[in-house]
RODREN-136560 format. One record per residue (C-alpha): residue number from 1; y, z, x. Coordinates in pm, 1 decimal, always signed. Example, Ala and Ser with C-alpha at 12.3 -4.5 7.8 and 13.67 -1.06 7.14 Angstrom:
# residues 2
<atom pos="1" c2="-450.0" c3="+780.0" c1="+1230.0"/>
<atom pos="2" c2="-106.0" c3="+714.0" c1="+1367.0"/>
This chain:
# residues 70
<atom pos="1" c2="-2900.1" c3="+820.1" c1="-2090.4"/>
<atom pos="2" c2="-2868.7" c3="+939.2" c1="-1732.7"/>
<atom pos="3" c2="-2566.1" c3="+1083.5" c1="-1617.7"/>
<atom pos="4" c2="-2337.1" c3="+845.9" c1="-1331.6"/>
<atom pos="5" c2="-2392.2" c3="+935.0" c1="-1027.1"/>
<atom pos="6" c2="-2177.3" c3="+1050.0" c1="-814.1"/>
<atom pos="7" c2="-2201.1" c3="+850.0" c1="-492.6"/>
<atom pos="8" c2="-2168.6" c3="+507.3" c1="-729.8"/>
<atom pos="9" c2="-1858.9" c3="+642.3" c1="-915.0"/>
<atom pos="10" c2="-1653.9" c3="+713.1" c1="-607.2"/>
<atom pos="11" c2="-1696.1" c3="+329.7" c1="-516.0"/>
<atom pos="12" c2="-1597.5" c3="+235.2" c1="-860.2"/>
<atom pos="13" c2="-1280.6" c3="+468.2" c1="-888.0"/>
<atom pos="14" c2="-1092.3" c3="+307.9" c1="-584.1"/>
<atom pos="15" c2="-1177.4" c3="-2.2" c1="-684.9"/>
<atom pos="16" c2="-997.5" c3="+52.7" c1="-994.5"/>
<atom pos="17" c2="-689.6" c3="+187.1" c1="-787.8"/>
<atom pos="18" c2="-694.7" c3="-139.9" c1="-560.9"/>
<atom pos="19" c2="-737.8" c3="-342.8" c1="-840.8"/>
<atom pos="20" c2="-446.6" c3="-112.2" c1="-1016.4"/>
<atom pos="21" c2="-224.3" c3="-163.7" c1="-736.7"/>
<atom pos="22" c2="-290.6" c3="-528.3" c1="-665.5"/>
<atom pos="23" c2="-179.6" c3="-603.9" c1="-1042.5"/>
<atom pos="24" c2="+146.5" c3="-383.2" c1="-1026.6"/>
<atom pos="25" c2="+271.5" c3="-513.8" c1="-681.4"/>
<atom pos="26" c2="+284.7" c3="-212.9" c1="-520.8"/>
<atom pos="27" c2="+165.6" c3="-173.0" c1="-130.1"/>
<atom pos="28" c2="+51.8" c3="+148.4" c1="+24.1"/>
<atom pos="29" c2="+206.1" c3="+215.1" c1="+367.0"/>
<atom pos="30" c2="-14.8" c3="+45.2" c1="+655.5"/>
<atom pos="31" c2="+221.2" c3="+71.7" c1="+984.6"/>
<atom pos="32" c2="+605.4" c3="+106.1" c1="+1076.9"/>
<atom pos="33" c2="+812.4" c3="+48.8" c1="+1387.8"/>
<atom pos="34" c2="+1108.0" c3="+28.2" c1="+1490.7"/>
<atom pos="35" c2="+1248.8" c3="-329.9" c1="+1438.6"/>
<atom pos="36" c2="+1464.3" c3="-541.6" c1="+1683.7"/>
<atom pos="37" c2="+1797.2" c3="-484.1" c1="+1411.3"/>
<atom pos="38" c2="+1938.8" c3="-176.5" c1="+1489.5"/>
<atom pos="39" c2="+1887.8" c3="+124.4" c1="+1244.8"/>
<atom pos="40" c2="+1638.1" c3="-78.6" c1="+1076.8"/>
<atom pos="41" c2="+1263.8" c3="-30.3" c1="+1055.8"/>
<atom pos="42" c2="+969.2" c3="-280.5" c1="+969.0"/>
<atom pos="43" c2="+719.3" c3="-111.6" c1="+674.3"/>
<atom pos="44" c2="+421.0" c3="-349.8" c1="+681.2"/>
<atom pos="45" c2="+268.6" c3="-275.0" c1="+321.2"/>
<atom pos="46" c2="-137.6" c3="-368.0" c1="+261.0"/>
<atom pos="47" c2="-110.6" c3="-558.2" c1="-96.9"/>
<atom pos="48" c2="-410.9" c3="-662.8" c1="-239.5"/>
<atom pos="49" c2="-585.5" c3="-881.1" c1="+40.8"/>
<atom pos="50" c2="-250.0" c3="-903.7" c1="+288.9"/>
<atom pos="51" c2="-7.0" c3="-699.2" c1="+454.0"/>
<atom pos="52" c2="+361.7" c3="-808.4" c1="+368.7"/>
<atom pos="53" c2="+622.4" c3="-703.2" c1="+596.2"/>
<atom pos="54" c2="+959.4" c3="-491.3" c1="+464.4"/>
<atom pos="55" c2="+1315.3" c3="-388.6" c1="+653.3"/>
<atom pos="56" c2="+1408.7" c3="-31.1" c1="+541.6"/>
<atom pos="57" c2="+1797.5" c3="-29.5" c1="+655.4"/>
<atom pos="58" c2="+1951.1" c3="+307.9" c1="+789.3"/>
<atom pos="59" c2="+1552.1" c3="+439.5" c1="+757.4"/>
<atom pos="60" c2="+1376.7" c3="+699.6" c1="+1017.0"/>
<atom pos="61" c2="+1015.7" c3="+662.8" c1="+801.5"/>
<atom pos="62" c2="+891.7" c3="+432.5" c1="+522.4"/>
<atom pos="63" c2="+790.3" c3="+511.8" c1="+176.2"/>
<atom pos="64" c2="+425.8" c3="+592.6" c1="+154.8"/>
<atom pos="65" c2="+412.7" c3="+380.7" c1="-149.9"/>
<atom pos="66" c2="+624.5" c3="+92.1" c1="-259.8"/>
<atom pos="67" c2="+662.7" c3="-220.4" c1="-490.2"/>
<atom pos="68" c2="+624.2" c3="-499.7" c1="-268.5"/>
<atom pos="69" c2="+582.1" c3="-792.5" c1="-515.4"/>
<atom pos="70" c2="+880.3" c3="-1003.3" c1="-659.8"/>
């Protein structure tokens, strides 16, 4: 057998992780602003093949990673 090459493994490792993260909902941190409700920011969250939009209330920064789904 001949070993797995590096360069092809590196491809196949985040697709796992996508694929991981697509199945359990949860959205890694694309962009945030400051929304038009006071004390309020909009987290848009890349999910699989979209980016969902979230309010964080009373929030300066939005979690890195978060469960999007419902």
């Amino acid at each position: 057998m001949r070993p797995v090459k590096p360069l092809l493994s590196i491809p196949g490792l985040l697709l796992l992780a996508w694929l991981g993260l697509w199945v359990s909902n949860t959205g890694i941190l694309v962009f945030s602003s400051q929304s038009k409700i006071p004390m309020t920011r909009e987290c848009n969250y890349f999910i699989g093949v979209s980016v969902l939009k979230r309010l964080e209330p009373l929030a300066e920064r939005c979690p890195l990673i978060r469960g999007v789904g419902s």
